[in-house]
C-alpha positions in Angstrom: -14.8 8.3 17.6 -16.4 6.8 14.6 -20.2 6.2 15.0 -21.2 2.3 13.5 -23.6 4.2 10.7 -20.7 6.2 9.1 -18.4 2.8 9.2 -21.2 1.0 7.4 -21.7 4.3 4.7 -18.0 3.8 3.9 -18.1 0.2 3.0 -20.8 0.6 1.4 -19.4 3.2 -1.1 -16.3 1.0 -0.9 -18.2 -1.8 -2.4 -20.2 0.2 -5.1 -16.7 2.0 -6.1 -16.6 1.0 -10.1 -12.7 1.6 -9.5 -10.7 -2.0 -10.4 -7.4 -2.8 -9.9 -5.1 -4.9 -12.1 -4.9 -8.4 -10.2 -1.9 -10.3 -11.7 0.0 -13.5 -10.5 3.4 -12.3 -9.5 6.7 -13.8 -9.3 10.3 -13.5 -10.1 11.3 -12.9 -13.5 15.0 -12.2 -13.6 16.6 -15.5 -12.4 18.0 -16.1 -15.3 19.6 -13.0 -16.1 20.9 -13.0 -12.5 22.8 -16.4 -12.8 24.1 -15.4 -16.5 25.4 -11.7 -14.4 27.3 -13.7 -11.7 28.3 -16.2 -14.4 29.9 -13.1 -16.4 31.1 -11.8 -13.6 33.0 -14.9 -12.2 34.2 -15.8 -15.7 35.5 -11.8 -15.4 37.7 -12.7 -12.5 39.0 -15.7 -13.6 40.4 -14.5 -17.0 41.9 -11.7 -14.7 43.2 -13.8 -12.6 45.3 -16.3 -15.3 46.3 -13.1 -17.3 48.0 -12.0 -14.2 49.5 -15.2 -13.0 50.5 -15.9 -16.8 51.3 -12.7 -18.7 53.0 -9.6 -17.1 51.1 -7.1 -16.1 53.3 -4.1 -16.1 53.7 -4.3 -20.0 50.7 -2.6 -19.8 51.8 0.7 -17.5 55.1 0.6 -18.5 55.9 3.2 -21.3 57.9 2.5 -24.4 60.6 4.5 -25.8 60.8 5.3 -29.8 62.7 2.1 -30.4 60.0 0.2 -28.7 62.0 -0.7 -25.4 60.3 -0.4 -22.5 62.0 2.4 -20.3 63.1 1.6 -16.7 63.0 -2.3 -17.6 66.9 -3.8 -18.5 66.4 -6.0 -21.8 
């Protein structure tokens, strides 16, 4: 157990401590770079999305033969 004198020594050296802290007003900085994040992102998957429903998607794995057919595919 703590005896009241030694509680009242500590705050007193507590309030005579020349330590200081930075105080500062905090608060959320990075809004906007979120929104333009999942803006990219979304924008990401929908230009994914249309190249797929619109273009053909296994011109890009399909290998091409010196003439520049692609091989496995019928003209």
């Amino acid at each position: 157990m703590v005896r009241q004198a030694d509680k009242d020594e500590a705050e007193k050296e507590k309030a005579n401590n020349d330590f200081k802290t930075i105080e500062m007003n905090r608060s959320c900085t990075d809004t906007i770079c979120c929104i333009l994040f999942v803006v990219f992102i979304a924008s990401l998957v929908g230009i994914t999305g249309y190249a797929v429903k619109n273009g053909d998607p296994m011109a890009m794995i399909t290998p091409f033969d010196s003439n520049g057919n692609r091989c496995g595919m019928k003209l």
